[in-house]
C-alpha positions as CSV (number, residue, x, y, z in Angstrom):
1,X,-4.6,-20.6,21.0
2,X,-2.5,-21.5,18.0
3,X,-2.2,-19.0,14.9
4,X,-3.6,-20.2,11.7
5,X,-1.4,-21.9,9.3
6,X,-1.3,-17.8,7.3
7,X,-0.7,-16.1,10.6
8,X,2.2,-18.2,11.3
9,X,3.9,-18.1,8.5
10,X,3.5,-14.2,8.6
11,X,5.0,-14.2,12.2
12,X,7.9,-16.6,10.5
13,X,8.4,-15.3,7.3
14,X,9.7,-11.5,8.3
15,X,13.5,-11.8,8.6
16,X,16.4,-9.4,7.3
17,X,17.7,-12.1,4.5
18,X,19.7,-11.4,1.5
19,X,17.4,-12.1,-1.4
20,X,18.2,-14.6,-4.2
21,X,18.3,-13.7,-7.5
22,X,15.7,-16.9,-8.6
23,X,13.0,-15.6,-5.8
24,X,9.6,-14.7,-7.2
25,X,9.3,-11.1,-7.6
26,X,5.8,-9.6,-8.0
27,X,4.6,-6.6,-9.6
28,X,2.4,-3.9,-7.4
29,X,-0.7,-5.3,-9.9
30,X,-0.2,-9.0,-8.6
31,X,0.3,-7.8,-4.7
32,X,-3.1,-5.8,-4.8
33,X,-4.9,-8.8,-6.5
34,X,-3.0,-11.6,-3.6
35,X,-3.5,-9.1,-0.5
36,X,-6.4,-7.1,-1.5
37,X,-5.2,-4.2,-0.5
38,X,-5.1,-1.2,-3.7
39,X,-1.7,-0.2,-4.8
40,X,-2.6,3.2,-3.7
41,X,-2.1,1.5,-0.1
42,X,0.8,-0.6,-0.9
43,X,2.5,2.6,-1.8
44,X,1.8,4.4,1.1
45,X,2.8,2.2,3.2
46,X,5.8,2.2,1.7
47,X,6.1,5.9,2.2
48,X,5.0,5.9,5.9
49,X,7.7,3.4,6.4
50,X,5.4,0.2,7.3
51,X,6.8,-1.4,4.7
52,X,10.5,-2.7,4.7
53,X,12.5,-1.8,1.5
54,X,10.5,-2.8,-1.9
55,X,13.0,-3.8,-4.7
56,X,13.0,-1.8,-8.0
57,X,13.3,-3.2,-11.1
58,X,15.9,-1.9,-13.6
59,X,13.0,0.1,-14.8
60,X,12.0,1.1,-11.3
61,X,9.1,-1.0,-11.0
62,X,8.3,-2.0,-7.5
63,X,9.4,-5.9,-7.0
64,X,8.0,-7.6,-3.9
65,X,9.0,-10.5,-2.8
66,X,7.3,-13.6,-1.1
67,X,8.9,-11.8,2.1
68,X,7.0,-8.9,1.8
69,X,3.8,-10.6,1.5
70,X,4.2,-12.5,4.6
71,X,5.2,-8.8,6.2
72,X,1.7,-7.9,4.7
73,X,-0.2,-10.4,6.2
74,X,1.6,-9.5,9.8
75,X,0.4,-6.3,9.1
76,X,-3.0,-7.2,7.9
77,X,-3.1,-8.9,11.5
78,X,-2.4,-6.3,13.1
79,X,-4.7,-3.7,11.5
80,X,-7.5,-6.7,12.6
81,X,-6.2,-5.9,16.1
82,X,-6.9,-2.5,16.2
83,X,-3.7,-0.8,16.1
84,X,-3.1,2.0,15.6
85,X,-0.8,3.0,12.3
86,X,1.6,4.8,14.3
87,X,1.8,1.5,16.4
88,X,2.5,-0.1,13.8
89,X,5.0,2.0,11.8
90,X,6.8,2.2,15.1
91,X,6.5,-1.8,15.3
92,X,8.0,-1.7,11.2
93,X,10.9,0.7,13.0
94,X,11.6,-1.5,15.7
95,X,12.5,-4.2,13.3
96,X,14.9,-2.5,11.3
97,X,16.9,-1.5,14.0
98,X,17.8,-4.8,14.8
99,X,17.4,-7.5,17.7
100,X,18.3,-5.2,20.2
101,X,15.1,-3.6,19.9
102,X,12.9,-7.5,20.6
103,X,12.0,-6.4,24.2
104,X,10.9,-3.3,22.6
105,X,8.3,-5.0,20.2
106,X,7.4,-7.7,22.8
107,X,6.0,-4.9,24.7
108,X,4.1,-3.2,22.0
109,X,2.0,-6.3,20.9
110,X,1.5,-7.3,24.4
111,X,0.1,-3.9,25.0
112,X,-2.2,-5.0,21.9
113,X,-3.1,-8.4,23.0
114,X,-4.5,-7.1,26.2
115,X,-6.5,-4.6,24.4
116,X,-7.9,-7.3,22.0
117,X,-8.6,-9.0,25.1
118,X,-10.8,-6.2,26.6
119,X,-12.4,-5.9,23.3
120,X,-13.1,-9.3,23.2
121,X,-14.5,-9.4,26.6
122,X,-16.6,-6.5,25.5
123,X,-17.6,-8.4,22.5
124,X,-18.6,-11.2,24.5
125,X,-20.9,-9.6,26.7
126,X,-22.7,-7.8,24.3
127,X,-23.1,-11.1,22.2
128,X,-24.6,-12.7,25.5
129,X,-27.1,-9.6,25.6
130,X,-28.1,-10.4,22.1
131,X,-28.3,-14.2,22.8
132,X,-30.4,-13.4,26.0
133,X,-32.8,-11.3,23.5
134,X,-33.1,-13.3,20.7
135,X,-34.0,-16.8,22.7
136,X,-36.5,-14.8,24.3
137,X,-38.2,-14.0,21.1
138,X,-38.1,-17.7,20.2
139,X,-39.5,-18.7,23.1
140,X,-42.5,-16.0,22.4
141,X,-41.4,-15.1,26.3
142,X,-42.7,-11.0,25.2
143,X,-46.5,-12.1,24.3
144,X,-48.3,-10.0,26.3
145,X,-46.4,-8.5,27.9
146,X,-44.9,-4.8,28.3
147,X,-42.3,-5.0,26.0
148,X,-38.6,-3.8,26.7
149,X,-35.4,-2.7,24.2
């Protein structure tokens, strides 16, 4: 299954770059309102480390940068998965130290992806018990008989 065209370019978009000085910078404000998420989240992910350095400006303002938001979305994905937030601050780790660490983080989300997978499977079985339940109701299969759960 392919990602969608936002997954992607979250799974593209994190990379250690220098930034350019004519980048878009946002303020906390304009992340919560593009993400969704409250600043009161934004800044504790900063403190817990999820988040990769946030610029300052000169005032000390928090500048985030089209980079970050694509790290956000990542993050958003994985939160979706399950994860847990230690997962994932040790994921946000893992990528600051460097390449070294890539069979490292491999690991982790394929540890994920099979949990999603179990889920999913879970998912699907419980959505073929409901299927099951509600044709029979259409079908008015129950009438007159003992009814069951």
């Amino acid at each position: 299954m392919r990602p969608s065209l936002l997954a992607w370019s979250a799974l593209q978009g994190f990379s250690v770059v220098a930034m350019s000085l004519t980048q878009t910078r946002y303020t906390i404000s304009e992340v919560e309102a593009r993400t969704g998420l409250t600043q009161h989240t934004l800044r504790w992910y900063e403190r817990i480390g999820l988040m990769p350095h946030v610029d300052r400006s000169h005032s000390g303002q928090r500048r985030f940068s089209d980079k970050d938001l694509h790290w956000l979305a990542f993050v958003g994905k994985l939160r979706a998965t399950g994860m847990s937030v230690a997962d994932m601050v040790r994921y946000a780790e893992l990528v600051r130290e460097g390449e070294h660490t890539v069979d490292q983080r491999r690991e982790l989300l394929e540890q994920t992806r099979r949990e999603v997978r179990a889920r999913i499977t879970e998912l699907n079985d419980a959505l073929a018990v409901l299927d099951f339940k509600i044709d029979m109701y259409a079908k008015g299969t129950t009438a007159g008989k003992a009814t069951r759960p």
